[in-house]
C-alpha positions as CSV (number, residue, x, y, z in Angstrom):
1,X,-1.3,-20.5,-10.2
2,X,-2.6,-20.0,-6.2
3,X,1.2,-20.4,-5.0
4,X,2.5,-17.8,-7.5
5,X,-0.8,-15.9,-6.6
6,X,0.2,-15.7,-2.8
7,X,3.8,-15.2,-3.4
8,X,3.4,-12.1,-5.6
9,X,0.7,-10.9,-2.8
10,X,3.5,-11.0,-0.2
11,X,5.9,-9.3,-2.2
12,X,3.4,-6.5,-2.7
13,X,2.8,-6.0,0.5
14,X,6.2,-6.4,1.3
15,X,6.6,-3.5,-1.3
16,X,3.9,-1.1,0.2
17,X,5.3,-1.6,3.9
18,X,9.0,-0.6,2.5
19,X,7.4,2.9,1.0
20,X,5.3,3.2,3.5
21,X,7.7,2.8,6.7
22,X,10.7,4.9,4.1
23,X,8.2,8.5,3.2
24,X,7.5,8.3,6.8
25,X,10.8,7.6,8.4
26,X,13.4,8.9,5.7
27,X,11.6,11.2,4.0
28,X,9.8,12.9,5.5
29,X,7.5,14.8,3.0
30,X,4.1,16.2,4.4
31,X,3.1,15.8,0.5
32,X,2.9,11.4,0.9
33,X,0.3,11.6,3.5
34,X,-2.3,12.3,1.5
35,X,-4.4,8.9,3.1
36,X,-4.2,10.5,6.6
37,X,-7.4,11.8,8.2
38,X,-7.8,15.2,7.0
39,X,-6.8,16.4,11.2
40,X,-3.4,14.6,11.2
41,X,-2.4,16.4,7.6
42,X,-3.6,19.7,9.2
43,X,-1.2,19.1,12.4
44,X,1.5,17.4,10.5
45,X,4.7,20.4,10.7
46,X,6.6,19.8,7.7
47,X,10.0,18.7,8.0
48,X,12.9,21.1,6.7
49,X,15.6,19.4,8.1
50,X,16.7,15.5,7.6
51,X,16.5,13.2,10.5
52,X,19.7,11.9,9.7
53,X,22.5,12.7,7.0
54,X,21.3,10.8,4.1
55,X,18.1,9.5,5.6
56,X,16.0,11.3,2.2
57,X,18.1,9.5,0.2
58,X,17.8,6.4,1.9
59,X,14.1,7.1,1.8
60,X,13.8,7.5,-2.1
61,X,16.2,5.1,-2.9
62,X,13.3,2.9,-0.8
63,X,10.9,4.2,-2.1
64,X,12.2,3.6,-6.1
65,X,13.0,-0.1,-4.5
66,X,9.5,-0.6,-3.4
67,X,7.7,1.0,-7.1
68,X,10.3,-1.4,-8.6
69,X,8.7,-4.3,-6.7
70,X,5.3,-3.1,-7.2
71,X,5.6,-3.1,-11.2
72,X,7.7,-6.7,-10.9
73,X,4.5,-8.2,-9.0
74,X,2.3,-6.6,-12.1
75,X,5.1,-7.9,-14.7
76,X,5.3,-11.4,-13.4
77,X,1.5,-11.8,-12.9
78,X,0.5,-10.5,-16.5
79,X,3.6,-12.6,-18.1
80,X,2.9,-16.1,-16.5
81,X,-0.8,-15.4,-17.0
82,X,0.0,-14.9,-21.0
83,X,2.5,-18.1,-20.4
84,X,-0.1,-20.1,-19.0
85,X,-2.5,-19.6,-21.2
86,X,-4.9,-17.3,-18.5
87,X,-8.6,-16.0,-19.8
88,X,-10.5,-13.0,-18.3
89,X,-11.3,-14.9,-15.3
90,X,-8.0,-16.2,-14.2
91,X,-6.1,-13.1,-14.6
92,X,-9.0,-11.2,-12.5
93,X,-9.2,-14.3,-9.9
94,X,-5.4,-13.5,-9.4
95,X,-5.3,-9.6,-9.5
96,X,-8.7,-9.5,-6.9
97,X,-7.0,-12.2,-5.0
98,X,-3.6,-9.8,-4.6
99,X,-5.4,-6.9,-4.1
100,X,-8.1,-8.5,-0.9
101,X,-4.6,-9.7,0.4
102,X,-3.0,-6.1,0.4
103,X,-6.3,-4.2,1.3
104,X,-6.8,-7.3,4.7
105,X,-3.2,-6.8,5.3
106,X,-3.5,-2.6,5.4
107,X,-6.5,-3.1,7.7
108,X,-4.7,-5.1,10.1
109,X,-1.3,-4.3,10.0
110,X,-0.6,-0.8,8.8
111,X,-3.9,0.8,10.6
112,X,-4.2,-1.2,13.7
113,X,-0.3,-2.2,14.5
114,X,1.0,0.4,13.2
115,X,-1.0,3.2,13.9
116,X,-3.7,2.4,16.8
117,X,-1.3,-0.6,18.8
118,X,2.3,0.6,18.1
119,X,1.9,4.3,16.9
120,X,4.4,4.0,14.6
121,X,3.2,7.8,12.7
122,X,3.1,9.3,16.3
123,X,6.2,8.4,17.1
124,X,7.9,10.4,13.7
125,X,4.9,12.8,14.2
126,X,4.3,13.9,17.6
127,X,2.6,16.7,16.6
128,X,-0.6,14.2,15.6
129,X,-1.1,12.8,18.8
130,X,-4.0,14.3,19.8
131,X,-5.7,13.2,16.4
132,X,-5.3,10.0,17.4
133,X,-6.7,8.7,20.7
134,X,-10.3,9.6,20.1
135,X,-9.8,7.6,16.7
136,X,-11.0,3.8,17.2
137,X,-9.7,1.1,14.7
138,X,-11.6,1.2,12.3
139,X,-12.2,4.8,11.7
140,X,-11.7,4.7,7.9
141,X,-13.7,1.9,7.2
142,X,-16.2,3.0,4.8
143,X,-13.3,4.4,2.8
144,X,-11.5,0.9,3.1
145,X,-14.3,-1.2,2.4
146,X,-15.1,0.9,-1.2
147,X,-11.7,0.1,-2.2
148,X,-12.0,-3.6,-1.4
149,X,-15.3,-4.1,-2.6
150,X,-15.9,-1.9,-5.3
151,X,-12.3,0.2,-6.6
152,X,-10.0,-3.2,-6.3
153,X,-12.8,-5.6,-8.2
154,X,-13.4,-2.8,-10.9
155,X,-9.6,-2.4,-11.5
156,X,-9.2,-6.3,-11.7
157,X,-11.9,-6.7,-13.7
158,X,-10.1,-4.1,-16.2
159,X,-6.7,-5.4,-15.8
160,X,-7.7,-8.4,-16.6
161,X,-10.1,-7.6,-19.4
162,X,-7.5,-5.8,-21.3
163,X,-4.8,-9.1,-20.3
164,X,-7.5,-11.8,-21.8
165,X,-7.5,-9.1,-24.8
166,X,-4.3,-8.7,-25.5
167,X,-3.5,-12.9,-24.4
């Protein structure tokens, strides 16, 4: 169970880090940073024009890629939860489990490395560099520490709820 566990975890975060680094390299769509603090959406210019030929549809093909993924991590964990015979608190131990491993990973790599260290969004969108610097690592904690403690649990707890029902 723990091996699968960690497995699937990679693979979502594997899938998150493909859409993630494909709406802001590819496609370029003002719409997908919804997550951004409120001053980077205001300064982000939207983007008529395609970095490269093709590069939105390299993005979405990405991005459908990395949903794809997504749903396969949920298929696979449901199914060998039913195939193991998994009650309410096996399937939640393994959805909490994937979602603290995606929610540690954002934290780390997608808001420090990629934004504060290697300024990955600054470097597609220029225009947010001053809503940056004043920003310390960190600055969305309260917002990231609801979703691990309280929004991730709540949704595992239902997932698997409705999994141990339907098991």
């Amino acid at each position: 169970m723990m091996l699968l566990t960690i497995f699937l975890a990679i693979v979502f975060c594997t899938a998150i880090t493909l859409m993630l680094l494909s709406a802001v390299a590819f496609v370029q769509k003002k719409e997908f940073f919804s997550s951004a603090p409120r001053e980077a959406r205001e300064a982000v210019l939207p983007r008529e024009k395609e970095l490269f030929y093709g590069a939105r549809k390299i993005g979405w093909t990405l991005i459908i890629f990395s949903i794809l993924m997504i749903l396969g991590t949920g298929v696979v964990s449901i199914w060998d939860g039913f195939r193991s015979g998994f009650g309410f608190w096996q399937f939640f131990t393994r959805f909490v489990l994937i979602f603290t491993i995606y929610k540690v990973y954002d934290m780390v790599c997608f808001d420090y490395f990629l934004l504060m260290k290697f300024r990955f969004f600054q470097h597609y969108y220029p225009e947010t560099e001053s809503v940056y610097p004043p920003k310390k690592y960190g600055y969305n904690l309260k917002s990231q520490l609801l979703k691990l403690l309280v929004i991730f649990p709540a949704a595992s707890a239902i997932a698997a709820w409705i999994c141990s029902l339907l098991g």
